[in-house]
C-alpha positions in Angstrom: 235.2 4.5 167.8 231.9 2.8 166.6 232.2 3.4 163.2 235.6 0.7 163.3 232.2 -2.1 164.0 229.9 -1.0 161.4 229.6 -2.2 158.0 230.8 -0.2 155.8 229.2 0.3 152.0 230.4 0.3 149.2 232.0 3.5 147.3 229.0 3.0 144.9 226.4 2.3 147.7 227.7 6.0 149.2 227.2 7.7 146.3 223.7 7.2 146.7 223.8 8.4 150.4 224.8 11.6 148.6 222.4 12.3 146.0 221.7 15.5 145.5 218.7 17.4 144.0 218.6 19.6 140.8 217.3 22.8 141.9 215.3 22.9 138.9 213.8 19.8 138.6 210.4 19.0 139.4 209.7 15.6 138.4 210.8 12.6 140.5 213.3 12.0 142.6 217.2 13.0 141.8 219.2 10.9 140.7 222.2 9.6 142.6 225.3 11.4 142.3 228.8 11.0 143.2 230.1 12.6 146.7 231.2 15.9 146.5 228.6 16.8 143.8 225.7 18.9 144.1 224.1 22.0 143.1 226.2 24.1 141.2 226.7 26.5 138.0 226.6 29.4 140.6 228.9 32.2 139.3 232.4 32.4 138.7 235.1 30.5 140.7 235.1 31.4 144.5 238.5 33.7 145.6 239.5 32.7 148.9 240.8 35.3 151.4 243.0 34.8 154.2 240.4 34.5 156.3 238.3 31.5 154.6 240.2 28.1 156.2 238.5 25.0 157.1 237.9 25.1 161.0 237.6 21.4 161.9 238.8 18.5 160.5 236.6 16.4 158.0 234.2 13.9 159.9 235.5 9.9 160.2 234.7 7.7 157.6 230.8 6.1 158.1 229.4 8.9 159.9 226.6 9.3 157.3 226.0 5.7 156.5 223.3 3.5 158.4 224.3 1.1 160.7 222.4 -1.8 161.4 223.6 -2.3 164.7 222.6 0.7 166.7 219.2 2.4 167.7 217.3 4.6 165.2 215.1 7.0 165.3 211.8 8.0 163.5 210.8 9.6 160.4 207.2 11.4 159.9 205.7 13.8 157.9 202.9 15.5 160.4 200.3 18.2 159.1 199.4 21.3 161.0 197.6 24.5 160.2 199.2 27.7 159.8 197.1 30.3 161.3 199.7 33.0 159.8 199.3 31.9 156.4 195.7 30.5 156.6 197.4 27.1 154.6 197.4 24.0 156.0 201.2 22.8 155.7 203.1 19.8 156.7 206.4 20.0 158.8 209.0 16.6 159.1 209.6 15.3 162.0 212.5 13.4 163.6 212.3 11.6 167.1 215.1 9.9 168.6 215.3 6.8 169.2 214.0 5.6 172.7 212.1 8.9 172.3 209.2 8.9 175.1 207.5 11.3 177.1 208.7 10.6 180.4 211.8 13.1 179.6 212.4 16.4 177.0 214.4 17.0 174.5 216.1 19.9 172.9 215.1 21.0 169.0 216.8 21.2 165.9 215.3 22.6 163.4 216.7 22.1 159.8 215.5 23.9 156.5 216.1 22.9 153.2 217.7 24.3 150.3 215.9 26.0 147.1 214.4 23.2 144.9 213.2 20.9 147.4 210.8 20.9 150.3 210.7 19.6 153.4 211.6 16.1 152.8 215.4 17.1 151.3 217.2 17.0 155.0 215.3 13.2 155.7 215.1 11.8 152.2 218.5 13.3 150.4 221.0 14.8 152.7 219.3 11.9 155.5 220.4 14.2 158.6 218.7 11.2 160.9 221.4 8.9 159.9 224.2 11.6 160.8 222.5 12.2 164.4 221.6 8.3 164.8 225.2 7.7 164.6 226.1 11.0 166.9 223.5 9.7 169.7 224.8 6.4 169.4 228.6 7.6 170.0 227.2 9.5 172.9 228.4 12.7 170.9 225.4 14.4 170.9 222.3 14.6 173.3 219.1 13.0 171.9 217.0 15.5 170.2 213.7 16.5 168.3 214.7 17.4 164.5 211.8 19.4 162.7 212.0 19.9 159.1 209.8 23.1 158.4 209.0 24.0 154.7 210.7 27.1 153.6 208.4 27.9 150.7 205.3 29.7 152.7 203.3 29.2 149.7 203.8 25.3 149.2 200.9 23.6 151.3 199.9 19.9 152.5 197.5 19.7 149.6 200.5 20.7 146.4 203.0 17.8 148.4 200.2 14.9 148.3 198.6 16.2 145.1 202.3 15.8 143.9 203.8 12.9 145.4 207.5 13.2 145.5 207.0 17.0 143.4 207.0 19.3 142.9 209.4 20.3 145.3 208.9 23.9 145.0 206.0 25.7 143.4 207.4 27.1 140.2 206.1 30.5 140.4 208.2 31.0 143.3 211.0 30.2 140.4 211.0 33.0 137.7 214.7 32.6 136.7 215.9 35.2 133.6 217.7 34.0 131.0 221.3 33.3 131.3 220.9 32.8 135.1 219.4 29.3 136.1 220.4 29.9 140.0 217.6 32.7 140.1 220.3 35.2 141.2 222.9 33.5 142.4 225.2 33.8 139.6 227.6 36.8 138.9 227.9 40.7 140.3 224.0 40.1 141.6 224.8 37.3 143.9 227.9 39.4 145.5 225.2 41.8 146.2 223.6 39.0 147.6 220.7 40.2 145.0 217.3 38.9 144.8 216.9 39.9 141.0 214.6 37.6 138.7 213.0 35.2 141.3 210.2 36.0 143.4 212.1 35.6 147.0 209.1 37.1 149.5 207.3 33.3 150.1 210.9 32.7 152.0 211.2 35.8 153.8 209.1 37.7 156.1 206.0 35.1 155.9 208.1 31.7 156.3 209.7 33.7 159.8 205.8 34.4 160.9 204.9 30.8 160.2 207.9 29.4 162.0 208.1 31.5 164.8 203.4 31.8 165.3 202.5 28.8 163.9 205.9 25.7 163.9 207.2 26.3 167.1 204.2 26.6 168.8 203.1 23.3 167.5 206.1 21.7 168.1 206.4 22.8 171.5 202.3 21.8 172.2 202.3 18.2 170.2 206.1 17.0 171.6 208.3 16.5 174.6 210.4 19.1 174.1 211.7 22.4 176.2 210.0 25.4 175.7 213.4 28.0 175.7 215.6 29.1 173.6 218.7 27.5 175.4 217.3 24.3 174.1 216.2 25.1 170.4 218.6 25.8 167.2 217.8 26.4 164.1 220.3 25.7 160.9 219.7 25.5 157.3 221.4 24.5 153.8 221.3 26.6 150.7 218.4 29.3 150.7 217.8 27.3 154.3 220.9 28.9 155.2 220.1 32.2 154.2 216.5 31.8 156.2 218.4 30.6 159.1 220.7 33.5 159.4 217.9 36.3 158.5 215.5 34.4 161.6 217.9 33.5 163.6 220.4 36.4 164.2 217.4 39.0 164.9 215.7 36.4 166.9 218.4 35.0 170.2 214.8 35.0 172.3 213.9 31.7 170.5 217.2 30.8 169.2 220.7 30.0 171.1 222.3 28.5 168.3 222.0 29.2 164.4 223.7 27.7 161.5 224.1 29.2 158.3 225.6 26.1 155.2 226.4 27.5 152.1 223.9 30.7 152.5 222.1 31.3 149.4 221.6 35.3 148.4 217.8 34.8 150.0 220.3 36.2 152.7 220.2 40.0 153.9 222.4 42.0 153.0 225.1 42.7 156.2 224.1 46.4 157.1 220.2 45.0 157.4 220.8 41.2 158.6 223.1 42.7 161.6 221.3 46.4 162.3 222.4 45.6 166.2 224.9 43.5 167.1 224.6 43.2 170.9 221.5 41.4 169.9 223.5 38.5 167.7 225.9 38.7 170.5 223.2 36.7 172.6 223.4 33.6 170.7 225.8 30.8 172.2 226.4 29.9 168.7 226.3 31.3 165.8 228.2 29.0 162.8 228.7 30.5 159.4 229.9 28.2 157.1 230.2 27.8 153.0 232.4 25.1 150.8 235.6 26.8 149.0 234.7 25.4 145.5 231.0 27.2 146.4 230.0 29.5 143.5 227.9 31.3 146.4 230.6 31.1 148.8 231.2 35.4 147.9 227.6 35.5 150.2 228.7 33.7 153.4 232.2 35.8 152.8 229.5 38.7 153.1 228.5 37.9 156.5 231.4 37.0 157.9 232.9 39.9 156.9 230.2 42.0 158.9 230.1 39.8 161.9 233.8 40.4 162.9 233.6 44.3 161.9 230.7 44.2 164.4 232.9 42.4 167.1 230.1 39.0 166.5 231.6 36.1 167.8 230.8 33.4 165.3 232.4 30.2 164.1 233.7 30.6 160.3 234.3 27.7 158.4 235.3 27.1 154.8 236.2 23.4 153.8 237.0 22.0 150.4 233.8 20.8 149.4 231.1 22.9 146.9 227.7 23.7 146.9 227.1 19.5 148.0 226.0 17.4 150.1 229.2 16.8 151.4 229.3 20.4 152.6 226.0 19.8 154.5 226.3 16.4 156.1 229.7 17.4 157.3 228.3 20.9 159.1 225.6 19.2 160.3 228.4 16.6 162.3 230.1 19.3 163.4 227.6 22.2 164.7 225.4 20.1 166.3 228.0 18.6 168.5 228.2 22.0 169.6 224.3 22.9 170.8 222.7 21.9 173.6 225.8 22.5 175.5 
Protein backbone atom coordinates (compact mmCIF):
# COMPACT_ATOMS: atom_id res chain seq x y z
CA UNK A 1 0.00 0.00 0.00
CA UNK A 2 1.42 3.60 -0.61
CA UNK A 3 0.78 4.95 2.51
CA UNK A 4 3.88 2.29 4.00
CA UNK A 5 6.31 5.08 1.59
CA UNK A 6 4.93 8.25 2.68
CA UNK A 7 6.05 10.33 5.40
CA UNK A 8 4.18 10.21 8.00
CA UNK A 9 3.53 13.44 10.59
CA UNK A 10 3.64 13.81 13.62
CA UNK A 11 0.60 13.11 16.16
CA UNK A 12 0.75 16.95 16.74
CA UNK A 13 1.21 17.85 13.01
CA UNK A 14 -2.31 15.61 12.45
CA UNK A 15 -4.10 17.30 14.88
CA UNK A 16 -3.94 20.21 12.69
CA UNK A 17 -5.16 18.16 9.64
CA UNK A 18 -8.20 17.93 11.85
CA UNK A 19 -9.19 21.19 12.89
CA UNK A 20 -12.42 21.76 13.14
CA UNK A 21 -14.68 24.89 13.05
CA UNK A 22 -16.84 26.32 15.90
CA UNK A 23 -20.14 26.69 14.45
CA UNK A 24 -20.55 29.85 16.08
CA UNK A 25 -17.58 31.56 15.43
CA UNK A 26 -17.14 34.16 12.96
CA UNK A 27 -13.83 35.59 13.39
CA UNK A 28 -10.68 33.88 11.97
CA UNK A 29 -9.88 30.68 11.35
CA UNK A 30 -10.48 27.65 14.00
CA UNK A 31 -8.11 26.69 15.87
CA UNK A 32 -6.51 23.27 15.64
CA UNK A 33 -7.99 20.56 17.53
CA UNK A 34 -7.27 17.17 18.44
CA UNK A 35 -8.71 14.13 16.18
CA UNK A 36 -11.86 13.01 17.08
CA UNK A 37 -12.98 16.48 18.13
CA UNK A 38 -15.43 18.68 16.48
CA UNK A 39 -18.61 20.26 16.78
CA UNK A 40 -20.53 19.19 19.52
CA UNK A 41 -22.87 20.11 22.64
CA UNK A 42 -25.78 18.61 20.52
CA UNK A 43 -28.29 17.09 22.93
CA UNK A 44 -28.19 14.31 25.23
CA UNK A 45 -25.96 11.20 24.65
CA UNK A 46 -26.88 9.23 21.50
CA UNK A 47 -28.80 5.55 22.29
CA UNK A 48 -27.65 3.06 19.91
CA UNK A 49 -30.04 0.52 18.48
CA UNK A 50 -29.38 -2.76 17.14
CA UNK A 51 -29.29 -1.54 13.97
CA UNK A 52 -26.50 1.35 14.32
CA UNK A 53 -22.97 -0.68 13.73
CA UNK A 54 -20.07 0.57 11.98
CA UNK A 55 -20.22 -0.82 8.29
CA UNK A 56 -16.58 -0.68 7.18
CA UNK A 57 -13.51 -0.76 8.79
CA UNK A 58 -11.72 2.56 9.84
CA UNK A 59 -9.43 3.95 6.88
CA UNK A 60 -5.36 3.02 7.08
CA UNK A 61 -3.27 5.25 8.80
CA UNK A 62 -2.03 8.47 6.35
CA UNK A 63 -5.01 8.49 4.26
CA UNK A 64 -5.66 12.18 5.12
CA UNK A 65 -2.19 13.46 5.36
CA UNK A 66 -0.25 15.07 2.23
CA UNK A 67 2.23 13.27 0.60
CA UNK A 68 4.96 14.85 -1.07
CA UNK A 69 5.58 12.12 -3.36
CA UNK A 70 2.54 11.71 -5.42
CA UNK A 71 0.43 14.00 -7.92
CA UNK A 72 -1.99 16.72 -6.63
CA UNK A 73 -4.55 18.31 -7.68
CA UNK A 74 -5.87 21.97 -7.75
CA UNK A 75 -7.65 24.17 -5.42
CA UNK A 76 -9.74 27.38 -6.67
CA UNK A 77 -12.39 29.48 -5.65
CA UNK A 78 -14.33 30.53 -9.07
CA UNK A 79 -17.25 33.14 -9.11
CA UNK A 80 -20.41 32.63 -11.06
CA UNK A 81 -23.83 34.30 -11.18
CA UNK A 82 -26.88 32.85 -9.80
CA UNK A 83 -29.64 33.63 -12.11
CA UNK A 84 -32.05 31.94 -9.31
CA UNK A 85 -31.07 34.01 -6.59
CA UNK A 86 -30.01 37.13 -8.70
CA UNK A 87 -26.48 37.02 -6.29
CA UNK A 88 -23.38 36.58 -7.64
CA UNK A 89 -21.82 33.59 -5.56
CA UNK A 90 -18.61 31.76 -5.58
CA UNK A 91 -18.49 27.87 -5.74
CA UNK A 92 -14.76 25.78 -4.89
CA UNK A 93 -13.43 23.89 -7.12
CA UNK A 94 -11.18 20.83 -7.22
CA UNK A 95 -9.43 19.42 -10.40
CA UNK A 96 -7.40 16.37 -10.34
CA UNK A 97 -4.28 16.20 -10.94
CA UNK A 98 -3.23 15.66 -14.71
CA UNK A 99 -6.69 17.25 -15.12
CA UNK A 100 -7.05 18.36 -18.98
CA UNK A 101 -9.61 18.56 -21.44
CA UNK A 102 -8.72 15.91 -23.78
CA UNK A 103 -10.92 13.44 -21.42
CA UNK A 104 -14.10 13.90 -18.73
CA UNK A 105 -14.49 13.44 -15.50
CA UNK A 106 -17.28 12.42 -13.11
CA UNK A 107 -18.41 15.14 -10.16
CA UNK A 108 -18.52 15.22 -6.62
CA UNK A 109 -20.09 17.69 -5.17
CA UNK A 110 -19.42 18.22 -1.39
CA UNK A 111 -21.34 20.80 0.90
CA UNK A 112 -20.35 22.02 4.08
CA UNK A 113 -21.58 21.96 7.46
CA UNK A 114 -23.49 24.93 9.38
CA UNK A 115 -20.89 27.54 10.41
CA UNK A 116 -18.64 27.60 7.57
CA UNK A 117 -18.94 28.19 3.90
CA UNK A 118 -17.64 26.82 1.05
CA UNK A 119 -14.07 26.71 1.92
CA UNK A 120 -14.68 24.13 5.04
CA UNK A 121 -14.33 20.69 2.75
CA UNK A 122 -10.79 22.40 1.07
CA UNK A 123 -9.39 24.41 3.93
CA UNK A 124 -10.55 22.25 7.17
CA UNK A 125 -11.81 18.80 6.57
CA UNK A 126 -9.00 19.17 3.18
CA UNK A 127 -11.21 16.43 1.11
CA UNK A 128 -8.42 17.00 -1.81
CA UNK A 129 -5.84 15.39 0.30
CA UNK A 130 -8.20 12.29 0.99
CA UNK A 131 -8.96 11.94 -2.92
CA UNK A 132 -5.18 12.90 -3.95
CA UNK A 133 -4.17 9.92 -2.01
CA UNK A 134 -7.32 7.62 -3.38
CA UNK A 135 -6.33 8.60 -7.16
CA UNK A 136 -2.90 7.94 -6.37
CA UNK A 137 -3.69 4.29 -4.94
CA UNK A 138 -5.69 3.83 -8.08
CA UNK A 139 -8.80 3.55 -5.58
CA UNK A 140 -10.84 5.91 -7.05
CA UNK A 141 -11.35 7.40 -10.64
CA UNK A 142 -10.08 10.99 -11.12
CA UNK A 143 -12.75 13.39 -10.54
CA UNK A 144 -14.08 17.12 -10.49
CA UNK A 145 -14.95 18.12 -6.68
CA UNK A 146 -17.30 21.33 -6.47
CA UNK A 147 -17.73 22.89 -3.25
CA UNK A 148 -21.18 24.82 -3.51
CA UNK A 149 -22.17 27.28 -0.73
CA UNK A 150 -25.05 26.09 1.20
CA UNK A 151 -26.09 29.42 2.64
CA UNK A 152 -28.22 30.92 -0.54
CA UNK A 153 -27.99 34.21 0.99
CA UNK A 154 -24.00 34.34 1.51
CA UNK A 155 -22.59 36.01 -1.83
CA UNK A 156 -19.08 36.64 -3.54
CA UNK A 157 -19.10 40.11 -2.24
CA UNK A 158 -19.87 39.08 2.09
CA UNK A 159 -16.68 36.22 1.47
CA UNK A 160 -14.11 38.86 0.05
CA UNK A 161 -15.52 41.78 2.03
CA UNK A 162 -14.80 39.21 4.94
CA UNK A 163 -11.72 37.47 4.23
CA UNK A 164 -11.62 34.17 6.05
CA UNK A 165 -15.45 35.32 7.71
CA UNK A 166 -17.79 35.33 8.26
CA UNK A 167 -18.53 32.00 7.43
CA UNK A 168 -22.14 32.25 7.61
CA UNK A 169 -24.26 35.29 7.66
CA UNK A 170 -25.55 35.64 11.20
CA UNK A 171 -29.06 36.30 10.52
CA UNK A 172 -29.31 33.04 9.12
CA UNK A 173 -28.22 32.15 12.96
CA UNK A 174 -30.97 33.18 15.44
CA UNK A 175 -30.20 30.58 18.09
CA UNK A 176 -32.73 30.81 21.49
CA UNK A 177 -31.35 30.70 24.63
CA UNK A 178 -30.23 27.55 26.14
CA UNK A 179 -29.78 26.00 22.58
CA UNK A 180 -26.42 27.15 20.84
CA UNK A 181 -26.88 24.20 17.95
CA UNK A 182 -30.01 26.35 16.68
CA UNK A 183 -32.16 23.27 17.10
CA UNK A 184 -30.22 20.60 17.33
CA UNK A 185 -30.33 19.90 20.89
CA UNK A 186 -33.04 17.99 22.83
CA UNK A 187 -36.82 16.60 21.98
CA UNK A 188 -36.65 19.40 18.88
CA UNK A 189 -33.83 17.78 17.17
CA UNK A 190 -35.58 14.18 17.43
CA UNK A 191 -38.20 15.92 15.57
CA UNK A 192 -35.63 16.89 13.42
CA UNK A 193 -37.12 20.50 14.27
CA UNK A 194 -36.13 23.69 12.69
CA UNK A 195 -37.26 25.83 15.88
CA UNK A 196 -35.23 29.13 16.58
CA UNK A 197 -32.97 29.46 13.47
CA UNK A 198 -34.00 30.77 10.26
CA UNK A 199 -33.45 27.39 8.00
CA UNK A 200 -35.25 28.57 4.42
CA UNK A 201 -31.62 30.14 2.90
CA UNK A 202 -30.59 26.20 2.96
CA UNK A 203 -33.70 24.76 1.75
CA UNK A 204 -35.74 25.18 -1.23
CA UNK A 205 -33.53 28.23 -2.75
CA UNK A 206 -29.92 26.53 -2.20
CA UNK A 207 -31.72 23.22 -4.27
CA UNK A 208 -32.81 25.93 -7.13
CA UNK A 209 -29.35 27.39 -7.19
CA UNK A 210 -27.64 24.03 -7.35
CA UNK A 211 -29.71 22.30 -9.56
CA UNK A 212 -30.43 26.03 -12.29
CA UNK A 213 -27.59 27.84 -11.66
CA UNK A 214 -24.09 25.17 -10.08
CA UNK A 215 -24.53 22.46 -12.24
CA UNK A 216 -25.14 24.15 -15.17
CA UNK A 217 -22.00 25.99 -14.80
CA UNK A 218 -20.12 23.27 -13.91
CA UNK A 219 -21.18 21.22 -16.56
CA UNK A 220 -20.55 24.52 -19.37
CA UNK A 221 -17.01 25.82 -17.74
CA UNK A 222 -15.42 21.97 -17.12
CA UNK A 223 -14.63 18.59 -18.69
CA UNK A 224 -16.99 16.82 -17.03
CA UNK A 225 -20.16 14.34 -18.12
CA UNK A 226 -23.29 15.77 -18.33
CA UNK A 227 -25.52 12.60 -16.55
CA UNK A 228 -26.45 11.71 -13.53
CA UNK A 229 -24.49 8.24 -13.70
CA UNK A 230 -21.46 10.43 -13.36
CA UNK A 231 -22.37 13.14 -10.64
CA UNK A 232 -22.87 12.56 -6.67
CA UNK A 233 -23.60 14.76 -4.35
CA UNK A 234 -22.69 14.32 -0.40
CA UNK A 235 -22.56 16.62 2.45
CA UNK A 236 -21.33 17.02 6.29
CA UNK A 237 -23.44 18.40 9.02
CA UNK A 238 -26.42 20.70 7.72
CA UNK A 239 -24.58 19.64 4.18
CA UNK A 240 -25.83 16.31 4.99
CA UNK A 241 -29.15 17.19 5.65
CA UNK A 242 -29.10 19.31 2.13
CA UNK A 243 -27.68 16.34 0.49
CA UNK A 244 -30.35 14.00 1.47
CA UNK A 245 -33.48 16.59 1.01
CA UNK A 246 -31.79 17.23 -2.95
CA UNK A 247 -30.65 14.26 -3.55
CA UNK A 248 -33.20 11.53 -2.65
CA UNK A 249 -36.19 13.54 -4.65
CA UNK A 250 -33.76 14.18 -7.37
CA UNK A 251 -32.04 10.37 -8.91
CA UNK A 252 -32.36 12.40 -12.56
CA UNK A 253 -29.23 14.43 -11.55
CA UNK A 254 -27.95 12.35 -8.93
CA UNK A 255 -26.83 8.39 -8.78
CA UNK A 256 -25.14 8.56 -5.67
CA UNK A 257 -25.91 10.76 -2.36
CA UNK A 258 -24.31 10.84 0.87
CA UNK A 259 -25.74 12.00 3.96
CA UNK A 260 -22.47 12.53 7.17
CA UNK A 261 -23.88 13.26 10.40
CA UNK A 262 -27.27 14.93 8.90
CA UNK A 263 -28.04 17.98 10.76
CA UNK A 264 -32.09 18.52 11.49
CA UNK A 265 -32.05 20.99 8.29
CA UNK A 266 -33.12 17.45 7.22
CA UNK A 267 -36.86 16.56 6.27
CA UNK A 268 -38.65 14.90 8.31
CA UNK A 269 -39.06 10.88 6.93
CA UNK A 270 -42.89 10.98 5.75
CA UNK A 271 -41.81 14.29 3.53
CA UNK A 272 -37.99 13.59 2.61
CA UNK A 273 -39.26 9.97 1.21
CA UNK A 274 -43.11 10.81 -0.11
CA UNK A 275 -42.17 7.93 -3.00
CA UNK A 276 -39.82 5.51 -2.60
CA UNK A 277 -39.51 3.95 -6.04
CA UNK A 278 -38.09 7.25 -6.77
CA UNK A 279 -34.98 6.92 -4.11
CA UNK A 280 -34.94 3.45 -5.30
CA UNK A 281 -33.23 4.94 -8.52
CA UNK A 282 -30.09 5.98 -6.93
CA UNK A 283 -27.10 3.42 -7.16
CA UNK A 284 -26.08 4.68 -3.92
CA UNK A 285 -27.55 6.17 -1.38
CA UNK A 286 -25.11 6.20 2.09
CA UNK A 287 -26.50 7.32 5.33
CA UNK A 288 -24.16 7.65 7.78
CA UNK A 289 -23.74 9.48 11.54
CA UNK A 290 -20.79 8.98 14.33
CA UNK A 291 -22.18 6.98 17.61
CA UNK A 292 -20.93 9.56 20.13
CA UNK A 293 -23.04 12.19 17.61
CA UNK A 294 -25.48 14.22 19.68
CA UNK A 295 -27.44 14.45 16.23
CA UNK A 296 -27.03 10.98 15.52
CA UNK A 297 -31.17 10.45 16.74
CA UNK A 298 -31.67 12.45 12.99
CA UNK A 299 -29.73 10.01 10.68
CA UNK A 300 -31.48 7.16 12.99
CA UNK A 301 -34.67 9.06 11.53
CA UNK A 302 -33.92 8.29 8.14
CA UNK A 303 -32.70 5.22 8.26
CA UNK A 304 -35.42 4.13 10.02
CA UNK A 305 -37.80 5.25 7.03
CA UNK A 306 -35.60 4.00 4.30
CA UNK A 307 -35.83 0.29 5.34
CA UNK A 308 -39.72 0.63 6.24
CA UNK A 309 -39.94 1.84 2.64
CA UNK A 310 -37.89 -1.26 1.35
CA UNK A 311 -34.81 1.80 0.30
CA UNK A 312 -31.71 0.14 -0.22
CA UNK A 313 -29.13 2.37 1.43
CA UNK A 314 -25.82 1.85 3.10
CA UNK A 315 -26.14 2.59 7.06
CA UNK A 316 -23.20 3.27 8.88
CA UNK A 317 -22.47 4.29 12.38
CA UNK A 318 -18.72 4.40 13.57
CA UNK A 319 -17.28 5.49 16.83
CA UNK A 320 -16.42 8.90 16.08
CA UNK A 321 -18.82 12.25 16.98
CA UNK A 322 -19.99 15.07 15.36
CA UNK A 323 -15.86 15.49 13.88
CA UNK A 324 -13.79 15.56 11.45
CA UNK A 325 -12.88 12.18 11.84
CA UNK A 326 -16.46 11.20 11.01
CA UNK A 327 -16.20 13.14 7.75
CA UNK A 328 -12.80 12.37 6.37
CA UNK A 329 -13.42 8.74 7.00
CA UNK A 330 -17.05 8.73 4.99
CA UNK A 331 -15.66 10.58 2.46
CA UNK A 332 -12.76 7.39 2.00
CA UNK A 333 -15.25 5.23 2.03
CA UNK A 334 -18.31 6.40 -0.20
CA UNK A 335 -16.46 7.72 -2.82
CA UNK A 336 -14.70 4.54 -3.45
CA UNK A 337 -18.11 3.50 -4.17
CA UNK A 338 -19.34 6.15 -7.03
CA UNK A 339 -18.51 6.18 -10.35
CA UNK A 340 -18.76 2.55 -10.41
Amino acid sequence: MRFTRRKMLSQASMAFVCATASAQSNAGPPPAQAPGRGRGGFGPPPELGPDDKQAFPDPPAGFNIRCDDIPHGTLTEVPYDSKTLGTRRQIGVYLPPGYGACRRYPTLYLIHGLGWNNREWMQIRRADIVIDNLIADGKVLPMVMIFPNGDSTMTLADIEANGSGPRMNPGNAQHPSGDPAGGGAGANAARGGRQGMNMEPWLTPFENDLIRDIIPFVDSHYSVYNDRDHRALAGLSMGGGQALNIGIVHPETFAYVGGFSAAPDTKRPPELVPDPEVPRKLKLLWVACGGKDGLLRVSQGVHACLKEKGVPHVWNVDGNAHDTAEWQNNLYHFSQRIFR
